[in-house]
PQR file of N, CA, C, O and H, with PARSE charges and radii, in Angstrom:
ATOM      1  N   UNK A   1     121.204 113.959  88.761 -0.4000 1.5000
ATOM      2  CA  UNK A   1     121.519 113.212  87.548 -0.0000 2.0000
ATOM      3  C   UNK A   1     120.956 113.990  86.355  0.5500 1.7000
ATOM      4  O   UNK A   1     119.929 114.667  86.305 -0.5500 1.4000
ATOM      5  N   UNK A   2     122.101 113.671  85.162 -0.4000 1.5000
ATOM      6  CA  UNK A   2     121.283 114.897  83.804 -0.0000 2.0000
ATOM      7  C   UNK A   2     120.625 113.813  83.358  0.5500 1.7000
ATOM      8  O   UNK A   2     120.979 112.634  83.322 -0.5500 1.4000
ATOM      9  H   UNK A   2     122.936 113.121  85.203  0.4000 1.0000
ATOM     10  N   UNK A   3     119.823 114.235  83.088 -0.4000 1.5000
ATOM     11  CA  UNK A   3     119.141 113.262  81.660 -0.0000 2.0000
ATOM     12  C   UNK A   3     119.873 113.217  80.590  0.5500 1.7000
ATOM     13  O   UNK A   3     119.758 112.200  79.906 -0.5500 1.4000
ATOM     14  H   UNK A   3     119.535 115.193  83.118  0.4000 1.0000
ATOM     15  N   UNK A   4     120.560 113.987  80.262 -0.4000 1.5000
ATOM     16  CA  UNK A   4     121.078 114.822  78.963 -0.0000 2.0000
ATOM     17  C   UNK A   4     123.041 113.608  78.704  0.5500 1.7000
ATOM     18  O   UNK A   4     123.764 113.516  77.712 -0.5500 1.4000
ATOM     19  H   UNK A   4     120.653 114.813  80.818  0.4000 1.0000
ATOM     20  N   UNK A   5     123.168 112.989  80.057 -0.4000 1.5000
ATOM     21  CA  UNK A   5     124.308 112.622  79.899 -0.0000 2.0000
ATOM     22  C   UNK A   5     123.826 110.927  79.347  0.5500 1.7000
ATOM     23  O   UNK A   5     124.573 110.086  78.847 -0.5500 1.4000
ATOM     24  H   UNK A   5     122.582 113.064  80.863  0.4000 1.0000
ATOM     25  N   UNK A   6     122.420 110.814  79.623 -0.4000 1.5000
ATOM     26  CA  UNK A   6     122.053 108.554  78.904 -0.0000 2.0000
ATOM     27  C   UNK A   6     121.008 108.974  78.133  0.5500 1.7000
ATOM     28  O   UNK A   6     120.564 108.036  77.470 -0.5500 1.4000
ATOM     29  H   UNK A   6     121.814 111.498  80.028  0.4000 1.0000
ATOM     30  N   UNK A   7     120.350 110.163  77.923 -0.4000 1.5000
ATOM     31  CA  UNK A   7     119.075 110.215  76.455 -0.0000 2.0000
ATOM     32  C   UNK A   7     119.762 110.907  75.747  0.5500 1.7000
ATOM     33  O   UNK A   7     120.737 111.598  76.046 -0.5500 1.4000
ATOM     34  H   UNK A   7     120.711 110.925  78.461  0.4000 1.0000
ATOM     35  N   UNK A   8     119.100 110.683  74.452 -0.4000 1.5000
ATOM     36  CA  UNK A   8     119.541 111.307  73.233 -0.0000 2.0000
ATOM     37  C   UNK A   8     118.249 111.019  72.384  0.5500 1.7000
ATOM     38  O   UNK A   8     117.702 109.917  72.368 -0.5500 1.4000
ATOM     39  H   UNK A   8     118.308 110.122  74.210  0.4000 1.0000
ATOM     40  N   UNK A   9     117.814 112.121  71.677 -0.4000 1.5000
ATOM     41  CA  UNK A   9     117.444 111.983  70.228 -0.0000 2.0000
ATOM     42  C   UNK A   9     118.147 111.964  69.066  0.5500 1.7000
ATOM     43  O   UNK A   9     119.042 112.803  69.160 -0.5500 1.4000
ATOM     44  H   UNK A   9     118.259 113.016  71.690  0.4000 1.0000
ATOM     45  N   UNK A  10     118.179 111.318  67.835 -0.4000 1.5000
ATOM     46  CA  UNK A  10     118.650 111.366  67.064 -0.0000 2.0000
ATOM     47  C   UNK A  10     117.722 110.703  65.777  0.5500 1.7000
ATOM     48  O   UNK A  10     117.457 109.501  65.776 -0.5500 1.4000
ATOM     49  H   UNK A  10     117.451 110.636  67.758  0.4000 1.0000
ATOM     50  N   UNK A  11     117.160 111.817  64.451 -0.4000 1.5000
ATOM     51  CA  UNK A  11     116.333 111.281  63.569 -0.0000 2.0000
ATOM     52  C   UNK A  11     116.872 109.730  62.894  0.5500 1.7000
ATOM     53  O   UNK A  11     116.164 108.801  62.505 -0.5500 1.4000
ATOM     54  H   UNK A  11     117.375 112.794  64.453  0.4000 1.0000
ATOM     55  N   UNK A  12     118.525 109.842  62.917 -0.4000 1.5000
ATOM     56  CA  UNK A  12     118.841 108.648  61.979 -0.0000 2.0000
ATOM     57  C   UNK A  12     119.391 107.132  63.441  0.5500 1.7000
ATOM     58  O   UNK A  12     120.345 106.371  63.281 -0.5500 1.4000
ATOM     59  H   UNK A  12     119.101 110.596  63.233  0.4000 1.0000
ATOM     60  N   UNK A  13     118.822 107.131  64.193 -0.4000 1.5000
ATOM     61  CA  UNK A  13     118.455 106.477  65.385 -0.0000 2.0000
ATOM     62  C   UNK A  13     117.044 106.014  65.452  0.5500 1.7000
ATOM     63  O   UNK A  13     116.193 106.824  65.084 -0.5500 1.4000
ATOM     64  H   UNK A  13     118.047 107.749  64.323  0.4000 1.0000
ATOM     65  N   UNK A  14     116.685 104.928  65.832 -0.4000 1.5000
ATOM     66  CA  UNK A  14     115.315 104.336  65.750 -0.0000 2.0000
ATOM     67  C   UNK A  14     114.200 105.453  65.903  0.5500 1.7000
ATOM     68  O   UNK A  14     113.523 105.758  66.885 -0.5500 1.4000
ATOM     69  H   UNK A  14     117.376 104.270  66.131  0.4000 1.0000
ATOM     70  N   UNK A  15     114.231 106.078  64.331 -0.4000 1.5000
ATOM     71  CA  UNK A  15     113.258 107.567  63.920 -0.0000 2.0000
ATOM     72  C   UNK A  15     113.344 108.465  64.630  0.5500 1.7000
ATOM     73  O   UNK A  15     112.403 109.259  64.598 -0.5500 1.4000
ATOM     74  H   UNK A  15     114.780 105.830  63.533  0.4000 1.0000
ATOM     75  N   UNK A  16     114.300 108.699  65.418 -0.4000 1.5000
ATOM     76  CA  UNK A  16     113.969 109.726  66.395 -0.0000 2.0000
ATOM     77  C   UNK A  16     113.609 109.781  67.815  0.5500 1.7000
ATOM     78  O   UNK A  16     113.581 110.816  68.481 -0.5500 1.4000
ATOM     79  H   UNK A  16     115.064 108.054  65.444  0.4000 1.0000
ATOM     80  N   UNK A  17     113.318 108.535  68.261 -0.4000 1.5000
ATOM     81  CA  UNK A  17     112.501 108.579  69.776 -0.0000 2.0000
ATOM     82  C   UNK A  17     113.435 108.338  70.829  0.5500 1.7000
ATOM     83  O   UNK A  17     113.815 107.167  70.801 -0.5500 1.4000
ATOM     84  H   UNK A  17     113.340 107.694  67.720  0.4000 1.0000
ATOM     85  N   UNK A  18     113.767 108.775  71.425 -0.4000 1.5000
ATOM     86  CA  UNK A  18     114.490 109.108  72.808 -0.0000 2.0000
ATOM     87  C   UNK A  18     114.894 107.329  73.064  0.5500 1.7000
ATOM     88  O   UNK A  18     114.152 106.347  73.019 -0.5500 1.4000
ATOM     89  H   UNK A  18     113.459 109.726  71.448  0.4000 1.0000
ATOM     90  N   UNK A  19     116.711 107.466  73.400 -0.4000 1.5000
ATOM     91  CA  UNK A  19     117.447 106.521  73.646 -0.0000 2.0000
ATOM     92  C   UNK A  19     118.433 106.582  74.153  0.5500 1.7000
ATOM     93  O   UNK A  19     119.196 107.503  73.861 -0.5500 1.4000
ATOM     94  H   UNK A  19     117.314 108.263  73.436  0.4000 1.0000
ATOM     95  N   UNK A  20     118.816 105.531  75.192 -0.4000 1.5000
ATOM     96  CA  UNK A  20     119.823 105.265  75.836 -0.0000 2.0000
ATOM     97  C   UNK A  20     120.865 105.860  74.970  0.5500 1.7000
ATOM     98  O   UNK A  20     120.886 105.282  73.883 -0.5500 1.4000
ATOM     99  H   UNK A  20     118.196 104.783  75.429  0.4000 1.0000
ATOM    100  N   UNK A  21     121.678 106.744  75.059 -0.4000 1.5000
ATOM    101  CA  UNK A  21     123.120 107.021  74.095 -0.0000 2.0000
ATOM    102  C   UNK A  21     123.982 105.727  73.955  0.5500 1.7000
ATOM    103  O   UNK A  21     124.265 104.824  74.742 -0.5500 1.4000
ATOM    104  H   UNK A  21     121.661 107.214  75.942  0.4000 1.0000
ATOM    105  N   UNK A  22     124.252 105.952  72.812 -0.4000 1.5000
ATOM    106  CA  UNK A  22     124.905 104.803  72.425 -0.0000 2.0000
ATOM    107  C   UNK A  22     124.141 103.700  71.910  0.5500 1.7000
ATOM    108  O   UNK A  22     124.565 103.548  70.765 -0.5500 1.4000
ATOM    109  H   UNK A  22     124.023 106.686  72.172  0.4000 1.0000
ATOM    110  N   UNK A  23     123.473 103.065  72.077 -0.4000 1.5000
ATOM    111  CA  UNK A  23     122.646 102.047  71.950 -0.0000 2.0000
ATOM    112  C   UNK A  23     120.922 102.518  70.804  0.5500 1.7000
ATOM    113  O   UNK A  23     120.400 103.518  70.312 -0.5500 1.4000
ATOM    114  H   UNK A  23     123.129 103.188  73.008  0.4000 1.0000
ATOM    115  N   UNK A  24     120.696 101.159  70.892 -0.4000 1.5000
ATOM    116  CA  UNK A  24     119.215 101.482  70.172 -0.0000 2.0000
ATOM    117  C   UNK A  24     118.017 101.126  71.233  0.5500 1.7000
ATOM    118  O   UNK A  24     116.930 100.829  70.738 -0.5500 1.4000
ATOM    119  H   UNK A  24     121.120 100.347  71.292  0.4000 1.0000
ATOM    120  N   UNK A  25     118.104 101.133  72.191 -0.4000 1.5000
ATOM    121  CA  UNK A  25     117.294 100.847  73.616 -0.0000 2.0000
ATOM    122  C   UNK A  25     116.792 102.247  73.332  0.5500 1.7000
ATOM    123  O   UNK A  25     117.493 103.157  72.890 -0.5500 1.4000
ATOM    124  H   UNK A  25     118.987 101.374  72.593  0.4000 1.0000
ATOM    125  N   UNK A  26     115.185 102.345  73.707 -0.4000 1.5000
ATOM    126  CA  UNK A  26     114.643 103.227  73.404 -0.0000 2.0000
ATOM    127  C   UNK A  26     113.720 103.724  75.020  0.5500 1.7000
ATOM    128  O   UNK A  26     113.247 102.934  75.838 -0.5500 1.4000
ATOM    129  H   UNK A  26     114.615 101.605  74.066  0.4000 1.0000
ATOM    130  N   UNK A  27     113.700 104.698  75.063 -0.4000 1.5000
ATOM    131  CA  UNK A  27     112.981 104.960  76.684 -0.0000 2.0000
ATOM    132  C   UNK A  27     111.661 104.072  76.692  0.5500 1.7000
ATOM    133  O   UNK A  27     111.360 103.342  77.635 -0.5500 1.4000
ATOM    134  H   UNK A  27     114.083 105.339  74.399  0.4000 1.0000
ATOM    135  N   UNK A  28     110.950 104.211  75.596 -0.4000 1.5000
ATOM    136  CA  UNK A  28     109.785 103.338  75.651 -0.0000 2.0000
ATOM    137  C   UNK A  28     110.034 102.237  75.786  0.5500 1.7000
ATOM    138  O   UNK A  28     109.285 101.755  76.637 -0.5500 1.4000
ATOM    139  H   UNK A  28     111.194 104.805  74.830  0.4000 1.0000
ATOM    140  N   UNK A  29     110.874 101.369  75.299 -0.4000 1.5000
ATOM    141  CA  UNK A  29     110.887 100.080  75.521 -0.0000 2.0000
ATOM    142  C   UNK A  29     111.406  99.822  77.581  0.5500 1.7000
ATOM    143  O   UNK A  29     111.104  98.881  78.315 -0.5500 1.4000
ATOM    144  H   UNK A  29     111.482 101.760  74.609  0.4000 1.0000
ATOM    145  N   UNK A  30     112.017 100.752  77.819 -0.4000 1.5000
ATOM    146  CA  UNK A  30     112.731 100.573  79.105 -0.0000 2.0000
ATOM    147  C   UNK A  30     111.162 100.834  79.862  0.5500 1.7000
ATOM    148  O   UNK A  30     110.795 100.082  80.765 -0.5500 1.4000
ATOM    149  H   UNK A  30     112.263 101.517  77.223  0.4000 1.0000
ATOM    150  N   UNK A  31     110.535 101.671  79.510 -0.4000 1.5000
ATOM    151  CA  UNK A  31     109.294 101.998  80.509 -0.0000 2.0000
ATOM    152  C   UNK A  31     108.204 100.711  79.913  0.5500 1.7000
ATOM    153  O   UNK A  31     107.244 100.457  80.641 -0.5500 1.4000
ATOM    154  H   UNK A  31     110.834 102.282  78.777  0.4000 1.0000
ATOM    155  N   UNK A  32     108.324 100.074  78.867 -0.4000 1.5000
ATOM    156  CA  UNK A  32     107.597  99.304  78.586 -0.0000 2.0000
ATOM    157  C   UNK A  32     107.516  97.830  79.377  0.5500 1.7000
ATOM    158  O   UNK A  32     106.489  97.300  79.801 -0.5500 1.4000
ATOM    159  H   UNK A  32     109.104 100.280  78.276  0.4000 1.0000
ATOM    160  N   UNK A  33     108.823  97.338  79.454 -0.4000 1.5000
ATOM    161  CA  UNK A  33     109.344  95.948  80.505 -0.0000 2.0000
ATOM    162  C   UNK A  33     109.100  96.503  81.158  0.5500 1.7000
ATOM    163  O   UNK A  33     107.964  96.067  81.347 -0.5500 1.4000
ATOM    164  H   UNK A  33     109.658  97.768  79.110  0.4000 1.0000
ATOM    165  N   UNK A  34     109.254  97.597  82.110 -0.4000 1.5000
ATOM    166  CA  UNK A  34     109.266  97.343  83.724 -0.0000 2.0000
ATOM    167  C   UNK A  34     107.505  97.775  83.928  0.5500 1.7000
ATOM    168  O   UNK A  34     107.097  97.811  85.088 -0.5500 1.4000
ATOM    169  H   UNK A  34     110.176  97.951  81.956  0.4000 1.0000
ATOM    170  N   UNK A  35     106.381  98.134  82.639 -0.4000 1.5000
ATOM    171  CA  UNK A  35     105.429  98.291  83.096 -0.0000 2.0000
ATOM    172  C   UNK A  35     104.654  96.768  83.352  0.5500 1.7000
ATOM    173  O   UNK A  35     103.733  96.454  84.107 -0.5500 1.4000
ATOM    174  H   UNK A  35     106.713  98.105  81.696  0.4000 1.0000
ATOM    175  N   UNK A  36     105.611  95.839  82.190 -0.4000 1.5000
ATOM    176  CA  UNK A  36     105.190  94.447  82.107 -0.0000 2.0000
ATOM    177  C   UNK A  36     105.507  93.764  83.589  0.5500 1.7000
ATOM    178  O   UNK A  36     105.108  92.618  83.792 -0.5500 1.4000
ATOM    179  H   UNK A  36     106.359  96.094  81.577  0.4000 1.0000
ATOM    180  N   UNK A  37     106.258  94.511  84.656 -0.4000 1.5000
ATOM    181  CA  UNK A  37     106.882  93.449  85.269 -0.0000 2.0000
ATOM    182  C   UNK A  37     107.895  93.124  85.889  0.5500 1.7000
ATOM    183  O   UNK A  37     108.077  92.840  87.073 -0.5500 1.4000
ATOM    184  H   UNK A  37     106.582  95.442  84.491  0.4000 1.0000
ATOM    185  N   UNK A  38     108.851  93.206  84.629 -0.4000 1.5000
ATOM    186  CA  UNK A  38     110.499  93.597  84.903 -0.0000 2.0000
ATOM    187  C   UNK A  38     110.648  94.094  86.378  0.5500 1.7000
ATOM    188  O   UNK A  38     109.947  94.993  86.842 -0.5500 1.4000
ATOM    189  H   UNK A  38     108.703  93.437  83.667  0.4000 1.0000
ATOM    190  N   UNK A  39     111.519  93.502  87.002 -0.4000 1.5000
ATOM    191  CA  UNK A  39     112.493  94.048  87.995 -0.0000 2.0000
ATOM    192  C   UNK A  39     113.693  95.092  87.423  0.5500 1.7000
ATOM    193  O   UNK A  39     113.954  95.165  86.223 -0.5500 1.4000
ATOM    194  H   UNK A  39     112.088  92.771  86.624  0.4000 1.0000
ATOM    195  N   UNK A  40     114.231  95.710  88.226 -0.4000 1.5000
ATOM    196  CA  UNK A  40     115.474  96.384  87.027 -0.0000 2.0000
ATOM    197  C   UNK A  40     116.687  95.178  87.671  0.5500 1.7000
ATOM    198  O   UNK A  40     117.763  95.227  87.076 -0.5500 1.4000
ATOM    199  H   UNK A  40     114.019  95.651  89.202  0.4000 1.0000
ATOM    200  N   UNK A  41     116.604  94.241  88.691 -0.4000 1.5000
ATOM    201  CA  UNK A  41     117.403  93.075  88.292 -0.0000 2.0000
ATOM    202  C   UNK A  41     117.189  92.557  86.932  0.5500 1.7000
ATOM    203  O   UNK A  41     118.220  92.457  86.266 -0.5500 1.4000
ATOM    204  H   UNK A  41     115.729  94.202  89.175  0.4000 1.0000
ATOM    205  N   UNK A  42     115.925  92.152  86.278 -0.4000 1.5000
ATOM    206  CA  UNK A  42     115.787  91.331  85.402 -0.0000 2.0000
ATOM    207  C   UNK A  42     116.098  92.172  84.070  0.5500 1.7000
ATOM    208  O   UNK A  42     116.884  91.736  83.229 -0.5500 1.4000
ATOM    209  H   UNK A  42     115.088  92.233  86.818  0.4000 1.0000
ATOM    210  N   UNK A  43     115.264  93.725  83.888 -0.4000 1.5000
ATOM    211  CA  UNK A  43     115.781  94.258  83.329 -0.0000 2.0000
ATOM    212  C   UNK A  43     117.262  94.871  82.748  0.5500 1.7000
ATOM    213  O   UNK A  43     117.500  95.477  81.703 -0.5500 1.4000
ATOM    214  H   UNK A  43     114.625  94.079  84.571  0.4000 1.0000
ATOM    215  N   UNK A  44     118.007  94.527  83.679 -0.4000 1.5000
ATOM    216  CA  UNK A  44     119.496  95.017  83.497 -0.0000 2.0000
ATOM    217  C   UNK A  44     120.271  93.383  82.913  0.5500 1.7000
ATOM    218  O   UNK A  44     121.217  93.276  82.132 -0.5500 1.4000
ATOM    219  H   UNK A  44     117.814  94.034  84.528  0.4000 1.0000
ATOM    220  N   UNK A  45     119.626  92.449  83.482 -0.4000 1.5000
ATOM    221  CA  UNK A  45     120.307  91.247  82.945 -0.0000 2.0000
ATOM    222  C   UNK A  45     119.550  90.447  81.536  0.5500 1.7000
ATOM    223  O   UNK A  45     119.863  89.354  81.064 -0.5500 1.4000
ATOM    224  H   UNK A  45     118.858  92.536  84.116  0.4000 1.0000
ATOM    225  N   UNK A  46     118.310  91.528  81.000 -0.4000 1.5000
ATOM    226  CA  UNK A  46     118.059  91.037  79.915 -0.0000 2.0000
ATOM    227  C   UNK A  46     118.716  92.158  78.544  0.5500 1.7000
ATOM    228  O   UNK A  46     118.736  92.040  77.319 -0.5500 1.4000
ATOM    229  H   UNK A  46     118.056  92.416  81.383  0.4000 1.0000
ATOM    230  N   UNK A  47     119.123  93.068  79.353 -0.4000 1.5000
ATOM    231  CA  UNK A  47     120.108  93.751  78.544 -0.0000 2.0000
ATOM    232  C   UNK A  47     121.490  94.546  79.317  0.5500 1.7000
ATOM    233  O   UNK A  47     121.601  95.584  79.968 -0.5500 1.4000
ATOM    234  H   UNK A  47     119.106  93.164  80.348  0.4000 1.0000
ATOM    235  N   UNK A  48     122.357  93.576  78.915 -0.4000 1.5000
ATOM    236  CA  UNK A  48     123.417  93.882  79.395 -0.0000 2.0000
ATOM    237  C   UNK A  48     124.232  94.843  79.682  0.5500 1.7000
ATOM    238  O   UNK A  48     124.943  95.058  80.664 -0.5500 1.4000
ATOM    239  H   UNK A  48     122.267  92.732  78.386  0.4000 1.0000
ATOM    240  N   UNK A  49     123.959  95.671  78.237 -0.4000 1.5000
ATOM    241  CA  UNK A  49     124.955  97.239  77.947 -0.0000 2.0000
ATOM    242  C   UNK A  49     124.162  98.201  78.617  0.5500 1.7000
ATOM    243  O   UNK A  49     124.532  99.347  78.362 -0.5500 1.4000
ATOM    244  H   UNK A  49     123.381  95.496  77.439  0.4000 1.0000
ATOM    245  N   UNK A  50     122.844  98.097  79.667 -0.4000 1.5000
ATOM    246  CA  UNK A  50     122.322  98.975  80.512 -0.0000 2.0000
ATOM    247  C   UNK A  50     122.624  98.989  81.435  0.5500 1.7000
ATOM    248  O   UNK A  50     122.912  97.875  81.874 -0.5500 1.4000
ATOM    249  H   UNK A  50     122.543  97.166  79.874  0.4000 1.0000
ATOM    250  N   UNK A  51     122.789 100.182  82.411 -0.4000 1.5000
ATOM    251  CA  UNK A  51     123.143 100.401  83.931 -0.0000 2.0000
ATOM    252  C   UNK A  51     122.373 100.739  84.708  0.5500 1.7000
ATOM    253  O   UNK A  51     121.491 101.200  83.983 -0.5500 1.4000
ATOM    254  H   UNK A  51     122.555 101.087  82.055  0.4000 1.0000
ATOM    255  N   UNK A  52     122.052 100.850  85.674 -0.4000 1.5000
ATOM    256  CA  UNK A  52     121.001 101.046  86.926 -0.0000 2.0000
ATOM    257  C   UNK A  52     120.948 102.633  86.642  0.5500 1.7000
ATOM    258  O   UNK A  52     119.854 103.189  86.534 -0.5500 1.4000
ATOM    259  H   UNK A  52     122.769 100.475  86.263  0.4000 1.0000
ATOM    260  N   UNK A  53     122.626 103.626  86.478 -0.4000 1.5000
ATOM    261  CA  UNK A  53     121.490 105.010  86.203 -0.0000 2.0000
ATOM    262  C   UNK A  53     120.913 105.568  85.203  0.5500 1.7000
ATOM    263  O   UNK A  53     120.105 106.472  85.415 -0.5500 1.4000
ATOM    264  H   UNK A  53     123.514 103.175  86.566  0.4000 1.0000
ATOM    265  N   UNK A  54     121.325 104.978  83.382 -0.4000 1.5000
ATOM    266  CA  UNK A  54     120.562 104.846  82.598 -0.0000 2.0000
ATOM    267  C   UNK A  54     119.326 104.540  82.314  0.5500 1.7000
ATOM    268  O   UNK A  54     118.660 104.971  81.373 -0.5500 1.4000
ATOM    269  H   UNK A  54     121.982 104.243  83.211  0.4000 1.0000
ATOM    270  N   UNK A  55     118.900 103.517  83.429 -0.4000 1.5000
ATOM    271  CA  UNK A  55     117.553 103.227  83.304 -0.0000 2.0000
ATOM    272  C   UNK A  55     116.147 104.008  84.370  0.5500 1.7000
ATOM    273  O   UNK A  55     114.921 104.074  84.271 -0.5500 1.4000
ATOM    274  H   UNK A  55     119.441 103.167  84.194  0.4000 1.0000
ATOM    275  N   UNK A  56     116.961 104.385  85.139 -0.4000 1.5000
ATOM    276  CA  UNK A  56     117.082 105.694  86.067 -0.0000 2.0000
ATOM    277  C   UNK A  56     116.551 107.121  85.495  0.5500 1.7000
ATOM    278  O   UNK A  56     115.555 107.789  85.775 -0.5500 1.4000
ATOM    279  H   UNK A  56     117.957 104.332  85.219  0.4000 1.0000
ATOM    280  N   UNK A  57     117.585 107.308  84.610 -0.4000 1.5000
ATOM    281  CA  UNK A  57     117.448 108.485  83.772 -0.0000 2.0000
ATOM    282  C   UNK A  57     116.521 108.200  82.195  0.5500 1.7000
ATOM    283  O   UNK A  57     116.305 109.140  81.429 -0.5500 1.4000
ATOM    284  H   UNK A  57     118.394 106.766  84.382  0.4000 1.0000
ATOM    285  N   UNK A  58     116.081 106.876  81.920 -0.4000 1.5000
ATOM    286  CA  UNK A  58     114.547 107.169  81.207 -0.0000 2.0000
ATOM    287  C   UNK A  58     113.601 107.322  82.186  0.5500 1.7000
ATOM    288  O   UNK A  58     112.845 108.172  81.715 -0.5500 1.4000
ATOM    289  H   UNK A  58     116.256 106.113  82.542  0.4000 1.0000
ATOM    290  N   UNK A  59     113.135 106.967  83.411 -0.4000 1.5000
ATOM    291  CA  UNK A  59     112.318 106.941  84.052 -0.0000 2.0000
ATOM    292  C   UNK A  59     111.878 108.719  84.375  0.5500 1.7000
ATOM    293  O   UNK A  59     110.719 109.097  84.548 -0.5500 1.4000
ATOM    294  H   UNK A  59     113.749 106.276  83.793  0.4000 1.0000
ATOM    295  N   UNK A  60     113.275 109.751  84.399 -0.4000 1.5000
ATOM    296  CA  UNK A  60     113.013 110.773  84.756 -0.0000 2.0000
ATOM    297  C   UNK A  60     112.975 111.605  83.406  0.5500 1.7000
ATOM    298  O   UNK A  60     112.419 112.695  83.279 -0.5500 1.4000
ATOM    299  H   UNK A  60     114.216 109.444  84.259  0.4000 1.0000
ATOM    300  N   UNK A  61     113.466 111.106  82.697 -0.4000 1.5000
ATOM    301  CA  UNK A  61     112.808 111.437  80.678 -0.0000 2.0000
ATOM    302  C   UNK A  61     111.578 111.155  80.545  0.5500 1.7000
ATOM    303  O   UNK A  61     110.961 111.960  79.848 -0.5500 1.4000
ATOM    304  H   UNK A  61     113.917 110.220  82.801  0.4000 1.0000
ATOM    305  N   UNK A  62     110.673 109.835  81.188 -0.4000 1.5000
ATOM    306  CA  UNK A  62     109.613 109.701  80.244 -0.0000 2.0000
ATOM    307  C   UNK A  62     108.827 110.970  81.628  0.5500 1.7000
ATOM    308  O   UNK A  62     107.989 111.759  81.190 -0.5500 1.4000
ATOM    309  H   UNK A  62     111.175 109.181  81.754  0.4000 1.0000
ATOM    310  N   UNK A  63     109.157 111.040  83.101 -0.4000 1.5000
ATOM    311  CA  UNK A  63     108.128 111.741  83.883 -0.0000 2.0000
ATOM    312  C   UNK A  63     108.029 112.951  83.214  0.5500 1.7000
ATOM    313  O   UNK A  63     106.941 113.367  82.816 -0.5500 1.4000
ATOM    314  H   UNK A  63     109.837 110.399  83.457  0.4000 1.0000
ATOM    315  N   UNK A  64     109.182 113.620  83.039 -0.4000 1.5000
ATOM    316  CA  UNK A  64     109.191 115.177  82.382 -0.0000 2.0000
ATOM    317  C   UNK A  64     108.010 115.557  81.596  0.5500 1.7000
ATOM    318  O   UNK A  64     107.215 116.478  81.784 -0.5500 1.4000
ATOM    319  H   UNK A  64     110.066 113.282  83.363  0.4000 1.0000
ATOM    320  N   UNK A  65     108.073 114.295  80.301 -0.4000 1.5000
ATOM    321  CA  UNK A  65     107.261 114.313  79.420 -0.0000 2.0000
ATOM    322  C   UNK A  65     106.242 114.083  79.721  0.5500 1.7000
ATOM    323  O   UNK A  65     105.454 114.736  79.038 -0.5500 1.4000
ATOM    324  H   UNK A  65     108.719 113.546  80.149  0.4000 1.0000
ATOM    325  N   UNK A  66     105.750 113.445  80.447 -0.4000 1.5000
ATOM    326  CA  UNK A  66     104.077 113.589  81.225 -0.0000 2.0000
ATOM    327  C   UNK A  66     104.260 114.778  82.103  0.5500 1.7000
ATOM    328  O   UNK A  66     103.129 115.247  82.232 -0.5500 1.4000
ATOM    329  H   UNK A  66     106.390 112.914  81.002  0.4000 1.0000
ATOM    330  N   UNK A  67     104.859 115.291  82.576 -0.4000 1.5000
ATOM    331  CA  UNK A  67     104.846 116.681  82.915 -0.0000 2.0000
ATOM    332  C   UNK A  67     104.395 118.245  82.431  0.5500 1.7000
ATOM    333  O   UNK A  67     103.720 119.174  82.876 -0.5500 1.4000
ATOM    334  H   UNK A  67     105.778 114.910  82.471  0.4000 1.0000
ATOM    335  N   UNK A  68     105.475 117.827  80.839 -0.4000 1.5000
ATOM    336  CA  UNK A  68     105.064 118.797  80.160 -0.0000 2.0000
ATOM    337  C   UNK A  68     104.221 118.625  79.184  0.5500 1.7000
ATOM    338  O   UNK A  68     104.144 119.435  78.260 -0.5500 1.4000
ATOM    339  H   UNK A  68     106.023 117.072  80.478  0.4000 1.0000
ATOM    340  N   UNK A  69     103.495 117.571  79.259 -0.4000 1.5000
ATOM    341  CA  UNK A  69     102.322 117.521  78.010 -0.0000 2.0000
ATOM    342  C   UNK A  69     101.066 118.488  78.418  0.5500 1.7000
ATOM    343  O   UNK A  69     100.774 118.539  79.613 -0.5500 1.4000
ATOM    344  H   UNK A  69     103.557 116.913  80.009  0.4000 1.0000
ATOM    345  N   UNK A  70     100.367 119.198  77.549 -0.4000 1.5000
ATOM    346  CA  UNK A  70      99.548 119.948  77.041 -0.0000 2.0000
ATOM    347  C   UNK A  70      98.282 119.409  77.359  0.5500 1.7000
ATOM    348  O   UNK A  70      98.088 118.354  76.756 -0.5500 1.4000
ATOM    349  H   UNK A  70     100.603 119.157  76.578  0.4000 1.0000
ATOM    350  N   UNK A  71      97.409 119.735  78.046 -0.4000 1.5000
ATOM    351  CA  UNK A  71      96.280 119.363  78.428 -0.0000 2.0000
ATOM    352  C   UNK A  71      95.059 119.822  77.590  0.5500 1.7000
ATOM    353  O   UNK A  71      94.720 120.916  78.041 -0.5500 1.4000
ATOM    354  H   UNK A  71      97.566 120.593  78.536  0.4000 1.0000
ATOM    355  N   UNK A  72      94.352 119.502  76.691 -0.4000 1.5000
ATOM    356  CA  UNK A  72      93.007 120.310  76.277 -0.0000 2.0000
ATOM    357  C   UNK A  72      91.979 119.608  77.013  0.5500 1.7000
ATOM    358  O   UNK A  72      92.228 118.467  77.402 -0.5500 1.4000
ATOM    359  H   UNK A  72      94.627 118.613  76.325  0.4000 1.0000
ATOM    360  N   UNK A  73      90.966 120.087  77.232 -0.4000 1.5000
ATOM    361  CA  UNK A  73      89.910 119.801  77.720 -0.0000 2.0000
ATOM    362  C   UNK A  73      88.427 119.963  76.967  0.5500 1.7000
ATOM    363  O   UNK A  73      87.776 120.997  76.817 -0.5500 1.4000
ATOM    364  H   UNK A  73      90.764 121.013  76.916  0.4000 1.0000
ATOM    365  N   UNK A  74      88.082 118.500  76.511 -0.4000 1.5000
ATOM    366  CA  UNK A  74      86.997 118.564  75.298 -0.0000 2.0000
ATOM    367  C   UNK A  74      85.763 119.214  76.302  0.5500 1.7000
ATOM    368  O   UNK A  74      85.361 119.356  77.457 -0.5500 1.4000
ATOM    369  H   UNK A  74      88.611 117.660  76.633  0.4000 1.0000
ATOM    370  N   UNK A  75      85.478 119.525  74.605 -0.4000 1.5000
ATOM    371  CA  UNK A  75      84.098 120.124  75.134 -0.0000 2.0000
ATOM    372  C   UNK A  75      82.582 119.427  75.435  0.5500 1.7000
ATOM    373  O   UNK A  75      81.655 120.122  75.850 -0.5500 1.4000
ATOM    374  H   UNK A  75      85.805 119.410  73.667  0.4000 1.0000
TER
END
C-alpha cells in the first residue's frame, strides 16, 4: 500500500499537517481516537468518508515518522 495514494500535505489544508486526501481528517486526529480507544469499527462509523485502507495508511504515515525522527541525546 502507498501512503502517497490517502496522505497528502497541503499548506492551504488544515496548515499543513498530513491528511486523508480529500478530506480535512488529519493523521493525528486518526492516531488520536484509536489511541483513545476507538475500534476502527467505531472509528470508520464515526466518520463515514473513511475506509479501512485510509486509516491503514495513517497508521503507516505516522510509523515512518517515528522512524525517521532525529534522535539527540542530552547531555
Amino acid at each position: 500500500m502507498s501512503k502517497q495514494v490517502y496522505i497528502e500535505r497541503n499548506p492551504k489544508v488544515m496548515l499543513g499537517k498530513p491528511v486523508i486526501k480529500g478530506t480535512r481528517i488529519t493523521v493525528e486526529l486518526i492516531m488520536r481516537k484509536l489511541a483513545d480507544g476507538f475500534s476502527m469499527a467505531e472509528l470508520l462509523e464515526s466518520y463515514p468518508n473513511l475506509n479501512e485502507k485510509q486509516v491503514l495508511a495513517a497508521f503507516s504515515y505516522a510509523a515512518d515518522m517515528i522512524a525517521n525522527e532525529d534522535i539527540i541525546e542530552a547531555a
